[in-house]
C-alpha positions in Angstrom: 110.4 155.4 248.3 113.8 153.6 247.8 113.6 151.9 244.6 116.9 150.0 243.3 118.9 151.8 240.8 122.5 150.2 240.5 123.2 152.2 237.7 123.1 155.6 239.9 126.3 154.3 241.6 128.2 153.1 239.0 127.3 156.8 237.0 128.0 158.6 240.9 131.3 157.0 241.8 132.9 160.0 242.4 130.8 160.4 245.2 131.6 157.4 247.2 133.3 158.8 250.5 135.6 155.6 250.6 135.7 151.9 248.9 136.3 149.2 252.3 137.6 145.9 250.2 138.5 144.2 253.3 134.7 144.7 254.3 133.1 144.3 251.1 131.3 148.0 252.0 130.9 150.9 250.3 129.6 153.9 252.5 127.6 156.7 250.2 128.2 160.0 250.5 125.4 161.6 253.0 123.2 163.8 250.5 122.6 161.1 249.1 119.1 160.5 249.9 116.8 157.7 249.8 113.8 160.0 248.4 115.6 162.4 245.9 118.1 159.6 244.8 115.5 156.4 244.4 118.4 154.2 245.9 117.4 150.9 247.6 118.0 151.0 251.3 118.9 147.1 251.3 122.6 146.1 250.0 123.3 146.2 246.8 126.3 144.4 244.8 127.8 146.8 242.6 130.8 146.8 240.2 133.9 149.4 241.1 137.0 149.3 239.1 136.7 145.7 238.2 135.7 144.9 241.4 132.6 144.3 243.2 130.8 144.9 246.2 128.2 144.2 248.3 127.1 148.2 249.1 124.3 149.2 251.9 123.8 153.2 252.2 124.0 153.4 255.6 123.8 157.4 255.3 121.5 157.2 252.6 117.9 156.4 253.9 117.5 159.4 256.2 113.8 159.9 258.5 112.6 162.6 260.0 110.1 163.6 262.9 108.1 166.8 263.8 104.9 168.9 264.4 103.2 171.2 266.2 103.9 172.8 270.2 100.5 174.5 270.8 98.3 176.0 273.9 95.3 173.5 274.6 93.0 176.4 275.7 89.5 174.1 275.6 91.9 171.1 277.4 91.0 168.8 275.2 94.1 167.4 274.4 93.6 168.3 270.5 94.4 171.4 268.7 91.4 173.0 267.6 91.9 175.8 265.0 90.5 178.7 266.9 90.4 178.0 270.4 94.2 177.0 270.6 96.9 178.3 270.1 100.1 177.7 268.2 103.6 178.3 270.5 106.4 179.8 268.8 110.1 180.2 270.5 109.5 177.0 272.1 113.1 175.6 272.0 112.9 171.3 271.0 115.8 168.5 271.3 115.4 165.2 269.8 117.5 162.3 271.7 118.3 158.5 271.1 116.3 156.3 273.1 117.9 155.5 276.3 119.2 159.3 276.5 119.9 160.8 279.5 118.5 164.7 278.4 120.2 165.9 281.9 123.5 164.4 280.2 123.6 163.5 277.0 124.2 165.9 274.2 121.5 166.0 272.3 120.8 164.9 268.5 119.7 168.1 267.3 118.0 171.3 268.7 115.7 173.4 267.2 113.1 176.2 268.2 109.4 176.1 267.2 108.3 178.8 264.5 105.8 179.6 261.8 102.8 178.9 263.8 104.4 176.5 266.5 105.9 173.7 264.3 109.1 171.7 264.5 111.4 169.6 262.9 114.2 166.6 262.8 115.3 166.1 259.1 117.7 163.8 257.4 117.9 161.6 260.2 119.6 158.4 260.9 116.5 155.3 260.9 116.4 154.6 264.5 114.3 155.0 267.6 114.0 158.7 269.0 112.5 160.8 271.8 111.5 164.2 271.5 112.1 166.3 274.6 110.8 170.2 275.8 113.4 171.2 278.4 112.6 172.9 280.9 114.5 176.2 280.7 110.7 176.8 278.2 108.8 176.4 281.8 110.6 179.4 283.1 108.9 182.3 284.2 109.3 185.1 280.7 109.8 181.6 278.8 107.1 180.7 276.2 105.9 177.8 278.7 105.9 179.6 281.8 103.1 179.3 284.0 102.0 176.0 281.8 102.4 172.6 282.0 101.7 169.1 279.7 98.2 168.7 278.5 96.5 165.8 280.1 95.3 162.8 279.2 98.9 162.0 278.3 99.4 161.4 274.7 99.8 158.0 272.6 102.0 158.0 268.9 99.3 155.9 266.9 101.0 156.8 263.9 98.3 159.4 262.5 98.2 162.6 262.9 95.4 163.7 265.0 96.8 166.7 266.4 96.8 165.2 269.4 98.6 166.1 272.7 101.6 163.2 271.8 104.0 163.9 274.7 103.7 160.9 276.2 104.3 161.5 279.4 103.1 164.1 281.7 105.5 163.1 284.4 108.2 165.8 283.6 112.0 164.5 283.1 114.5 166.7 284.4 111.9 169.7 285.0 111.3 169.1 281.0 108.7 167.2 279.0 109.4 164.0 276.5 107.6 162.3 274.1 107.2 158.5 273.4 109.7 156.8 271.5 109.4 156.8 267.8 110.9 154.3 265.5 111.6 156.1 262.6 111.8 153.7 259.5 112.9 155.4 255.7 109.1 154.4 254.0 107.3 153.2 257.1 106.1 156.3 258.8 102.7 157.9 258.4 101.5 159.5 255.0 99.6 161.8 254.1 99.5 164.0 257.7 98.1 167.7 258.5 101.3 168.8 259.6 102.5 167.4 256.3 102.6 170.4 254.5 104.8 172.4 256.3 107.5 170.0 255.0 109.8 171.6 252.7 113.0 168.9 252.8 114.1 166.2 250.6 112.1 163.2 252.1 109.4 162.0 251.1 105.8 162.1 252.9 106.5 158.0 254.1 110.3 159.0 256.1 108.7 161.5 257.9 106.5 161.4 260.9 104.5 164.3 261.6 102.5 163.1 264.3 104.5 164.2 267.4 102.8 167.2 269.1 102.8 168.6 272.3 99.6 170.2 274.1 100.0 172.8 277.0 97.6 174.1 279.0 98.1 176.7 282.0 98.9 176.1 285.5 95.9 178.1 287.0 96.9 180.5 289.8 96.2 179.5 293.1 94.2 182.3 294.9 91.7 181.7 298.4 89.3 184.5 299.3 88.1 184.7 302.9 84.5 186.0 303.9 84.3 189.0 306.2 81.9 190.7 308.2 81.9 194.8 308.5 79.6 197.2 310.5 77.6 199.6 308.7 78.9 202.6 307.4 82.6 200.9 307.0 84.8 200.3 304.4 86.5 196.8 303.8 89.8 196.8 301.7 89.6 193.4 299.0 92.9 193.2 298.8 93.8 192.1 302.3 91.3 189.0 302.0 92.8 186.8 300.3 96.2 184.5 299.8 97.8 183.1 296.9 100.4 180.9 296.1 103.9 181.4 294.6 102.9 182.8 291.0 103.0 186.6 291.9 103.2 187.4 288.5 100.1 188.5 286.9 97.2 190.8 288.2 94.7 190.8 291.0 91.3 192.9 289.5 88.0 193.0 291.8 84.3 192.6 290.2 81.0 192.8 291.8 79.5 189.6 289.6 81.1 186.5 288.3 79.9 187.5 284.9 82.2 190.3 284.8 84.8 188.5 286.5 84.7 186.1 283.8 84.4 188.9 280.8 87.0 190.9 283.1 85.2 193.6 282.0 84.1 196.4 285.3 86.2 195.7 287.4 85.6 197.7 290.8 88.0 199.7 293.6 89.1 196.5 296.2 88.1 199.6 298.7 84.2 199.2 298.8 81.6 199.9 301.5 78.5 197.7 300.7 75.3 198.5 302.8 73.7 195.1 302.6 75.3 191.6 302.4 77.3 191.6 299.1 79.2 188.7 297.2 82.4 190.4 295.4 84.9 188.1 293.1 88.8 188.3 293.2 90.5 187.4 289.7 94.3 186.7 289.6 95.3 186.6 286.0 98.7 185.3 285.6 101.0 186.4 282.9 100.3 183.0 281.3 96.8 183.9 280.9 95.6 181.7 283.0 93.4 182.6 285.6 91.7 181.7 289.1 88.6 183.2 290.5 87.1 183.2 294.5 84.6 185.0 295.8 84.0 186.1 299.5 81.1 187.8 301.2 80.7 190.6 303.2 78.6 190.7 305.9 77.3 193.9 307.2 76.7 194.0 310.9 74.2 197.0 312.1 75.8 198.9 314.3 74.2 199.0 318.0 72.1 201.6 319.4 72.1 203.6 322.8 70.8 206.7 324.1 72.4 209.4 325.9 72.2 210.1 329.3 72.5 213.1 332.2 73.6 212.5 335.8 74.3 214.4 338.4 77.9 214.9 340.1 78.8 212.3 342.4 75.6 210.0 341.4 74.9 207.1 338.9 73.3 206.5 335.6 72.7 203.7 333.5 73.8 203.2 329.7 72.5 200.2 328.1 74.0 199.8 324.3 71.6 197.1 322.1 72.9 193.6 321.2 75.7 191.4 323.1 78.4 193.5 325.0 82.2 193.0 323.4 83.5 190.5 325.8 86.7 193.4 327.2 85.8 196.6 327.9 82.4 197.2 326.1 81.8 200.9 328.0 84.2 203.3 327.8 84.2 207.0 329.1 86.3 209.2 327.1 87.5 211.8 329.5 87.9 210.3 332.9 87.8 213.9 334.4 84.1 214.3 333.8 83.0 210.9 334.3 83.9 207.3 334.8 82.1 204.3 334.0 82.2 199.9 334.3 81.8 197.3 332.3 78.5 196.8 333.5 77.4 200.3 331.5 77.3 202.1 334.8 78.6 205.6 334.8 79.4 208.0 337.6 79.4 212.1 337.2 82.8 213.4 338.6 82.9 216.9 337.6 80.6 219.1 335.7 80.4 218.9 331.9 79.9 217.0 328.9 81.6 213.3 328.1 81.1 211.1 325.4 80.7 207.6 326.3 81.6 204.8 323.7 79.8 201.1 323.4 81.2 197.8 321.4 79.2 195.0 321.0 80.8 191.5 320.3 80.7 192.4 316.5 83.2 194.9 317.0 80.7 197.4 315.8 80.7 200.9 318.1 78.3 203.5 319.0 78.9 206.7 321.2 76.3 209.0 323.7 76.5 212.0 325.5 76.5 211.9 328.9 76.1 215.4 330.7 77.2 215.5 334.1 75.0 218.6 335.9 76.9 220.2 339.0 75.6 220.1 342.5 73.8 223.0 344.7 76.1 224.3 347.3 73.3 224.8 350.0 75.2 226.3 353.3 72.1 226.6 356.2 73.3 228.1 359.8 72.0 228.0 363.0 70.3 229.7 365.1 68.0 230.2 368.9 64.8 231.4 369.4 63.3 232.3 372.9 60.4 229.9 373.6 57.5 230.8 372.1 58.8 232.4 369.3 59.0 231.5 365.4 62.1 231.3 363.2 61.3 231.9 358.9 64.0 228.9 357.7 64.1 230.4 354.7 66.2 233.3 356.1 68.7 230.9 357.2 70.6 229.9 354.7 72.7 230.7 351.8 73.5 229.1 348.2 75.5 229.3 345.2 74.3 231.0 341.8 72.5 227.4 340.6 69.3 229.7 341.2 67.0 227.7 339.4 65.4 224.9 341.4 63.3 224.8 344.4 64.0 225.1 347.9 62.1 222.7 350.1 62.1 222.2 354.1 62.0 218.8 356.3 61.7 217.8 360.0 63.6 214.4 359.3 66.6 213.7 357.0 64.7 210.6 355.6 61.9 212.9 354.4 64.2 215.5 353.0 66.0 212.4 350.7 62.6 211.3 349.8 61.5 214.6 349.0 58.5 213.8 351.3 56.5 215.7 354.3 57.7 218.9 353.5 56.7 222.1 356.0 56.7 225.6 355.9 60.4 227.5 356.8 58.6 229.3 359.7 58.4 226.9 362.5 57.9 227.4 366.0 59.6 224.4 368.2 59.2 224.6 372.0 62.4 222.2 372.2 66.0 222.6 370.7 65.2 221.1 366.8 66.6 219.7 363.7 65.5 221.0 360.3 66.7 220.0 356.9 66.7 222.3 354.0 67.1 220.9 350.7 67.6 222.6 347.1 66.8 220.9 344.0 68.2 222.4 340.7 65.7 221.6 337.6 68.7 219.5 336.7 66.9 217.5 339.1 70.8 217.6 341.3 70.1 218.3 345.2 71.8 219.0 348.4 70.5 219.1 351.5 71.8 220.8 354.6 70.6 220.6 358.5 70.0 223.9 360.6 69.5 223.3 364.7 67.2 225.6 366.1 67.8 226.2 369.7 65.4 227.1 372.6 66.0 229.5 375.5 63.8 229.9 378.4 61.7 233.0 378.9 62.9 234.6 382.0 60.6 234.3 385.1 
């Protein structure tokens, strides 16, 4: 673009900033531009005042650099017109090569608008780096959440709309691009960022190549499987961790589909009957997003029937499955009746107690246990003359447990076995042991001795 034109300098000398004799330079005022001017970048011997000169527009041949921040949402380190997005508010520096960005000042700043572009005008030539610093990576920043696009990015010179960064590596928590040399009439024509160009230059001092791609940094979240008994509840929200990027929201779905569309999301509270898969979605104010599932198991809950003992005796209670390792039986009132870990329980008082069973699943069941009371049988002695009969049955008292059957033994043994009984009217000829014994339909017993003695007949 910078054709010669001696002439415009002799007819613009009153725009010369300052004539150097001893140097044999003559610096041109800055607007002058290489593009809107047509003056040759290359010295140029020109007449001033009688005298001449040998005059190179060091100020003259100006370059510029720019393009497009956008969000690489199919990560394909291009932007796509419809899938991606364009980043406004981004805030851009542009820094000499061999700038520190952590202490240099920078060339020029600038902030990415009108559909995420950017732009470095009326630049000295030279070689530059385009930097993102990081204060855009902050959380409520326009790159929060995000990070650099991979593959990292190569300046080819066209415009590609390609992730151009350079370097995913970031500098100082920011992100910098290659280094350009930018050369007045040897950068890239004809570009699609092109057209947003609205300076001085023309299309060959400006490169329009140098985007940057961004794509999200996906929340971290881990579900954990759990396993419930039937008829319970399991809360979502307590099974699972995630990492330091609280922001954003945690919704619940019963299929992935869903948890993809987010669309029916569920309560985290849910009480599945069968095994069910459920998907956790953390959604991060970035958009991006992270999805686990877990599984809960339902465990059936254990069986066992309820039992009645007597006061004082035993009963069994035998709960289904594989006893919880500590304390699988429990009574709960002691008063009425105790019982071991072995499911044995003993009757301590009349009444009703409900007995509670935990397999190894954690998963409980309660019985009844009714604990009937005892008879209180009270038999007495008494002494027949020889010869005569005593009626047992008259020789005894009980409590008001009426119901039940009285029955009546020569031997304890037969009494406990419920064996040999004989009739209450006996007729020993020697001093005698008889055992009465009640038994309550509760089928609950007690047994009591009466001695019947003998006395001679008188002679």
């Amino acid at each position: 673009m910078c054709a010669s034109l001696p002439s415009f300098l002799r007819n613009s000398i009153h725009r010369l900033r300052s004539v150097r004799k001893d140097s044999g330079v003559v610096k041109v005022s800055p607007e002058l531009t290489c593009a809107a001017k047509g003056l040759s970048c290359s010295n140029t011997l020109v007449s001033v005042q009688g005298h001449k000169f040998s005059v190179r527009p060091v100020k003259c041949c100006y370059v510029g650099i720019g393009n497009l921040v956008f969000m690489d949402v199919d990560q394909n380190g291009y932007y796509n017109v419809g899938p991606d997005m364009a980043i406004n508010g981004v805030s851009v520096q542009l820094f000499h090569e061999g700038d520190n960005p952590a202490t240099a000042t920078p060339v020029a700043s600038t902030v990415t608008a009108g559909g995420g572009y950017y732009l470095f005008d009326q630049l000295e030539q030279g070689k530059y780096f385009v930097y993102i610093p990081s204060i855009n990576f902050a959380v409520g920043h326009p790159l929060g959440s995000k990070k650099s696009s991979p593959p990292e990015g190569v300046d080819d010179g066209n415009d590609d709309n390609s992730d151009e960064n350079g370097n995913n590596t970031t500098v100082n928590g920011g992100v910098v691009s290659g280094i350009f040399d930018l050369r007045a009439n040897m950068e890239p024509t004809a570009e699609n960022g092109v057209g947003t160009y609205t300076g001085k230059l023309g299309d060959s001092d400006v490169n329009m190549t140098a985007d940057f791609g961004f794509v999200c940094i996906p929340p971290d979240l881990v579900a954990r499987d759990t396993a419930i008994c039937l008829g319970f509840s399991a809360n979502l929200a307590t099974l699972f961790t995630q990492d330091n990027l609280t922001t954003g929201t945690i919704s619940y779905y019963a299929t992935l589909a869903d948890a993809n569309a987010q669309t029916n999301a569920i309560s985290p509270v849910v009480s599945p009957i069968t095994n069910t898969t459920y998907y956790i979605r953390k959604q991060s104010v970035a958009g991006c997003s992270d999805i686990d599932d877990l599984v809960v198991t339902i465990n059936p809950l254990p069986t066992m029937a309820g039992q009645e003992v007597c006061v004082n005796s035993t009963v069994q209670f035998t709960g289904s499955g594989v006893p919880a390792a500590s304390n699988p039986y429990m009574s709960l009132n002691l008063a009425i009746a105790t019982i071991n870990n072995a499911g044995i329980a003993t009757g301590v008082s009349a009444g009703s107690v409900t007995v509670k069973y935990t397999d190894n699943n954690g998963c409980t069941i309660t019985a009844p246990l009714i604990v009937h009371p005892l008879p209180d049988i009270v038999a007495r002695d008494t002494a027949i003359c020889f010869g005569f009969t005593v009626n047992l049955s008259t020789l005894f008292t009980q409590d008001n447990v009426t119901t039940g059957s009285i029955s009546y033994y020569g031997t304890l043994a037969d009494a406990n076995a419920q064996t040999n009984s004989i009739s209450p009217v006996v007729t020993p000829n020697m001093t005698t042991t008889y055992f009465i014994r009640k038994q309550t339909t509760d089928g609950c017993s007690d047994i009591d001795d009466i001695v019947v003695m003998i006395y001679a007949l008188p002679t």
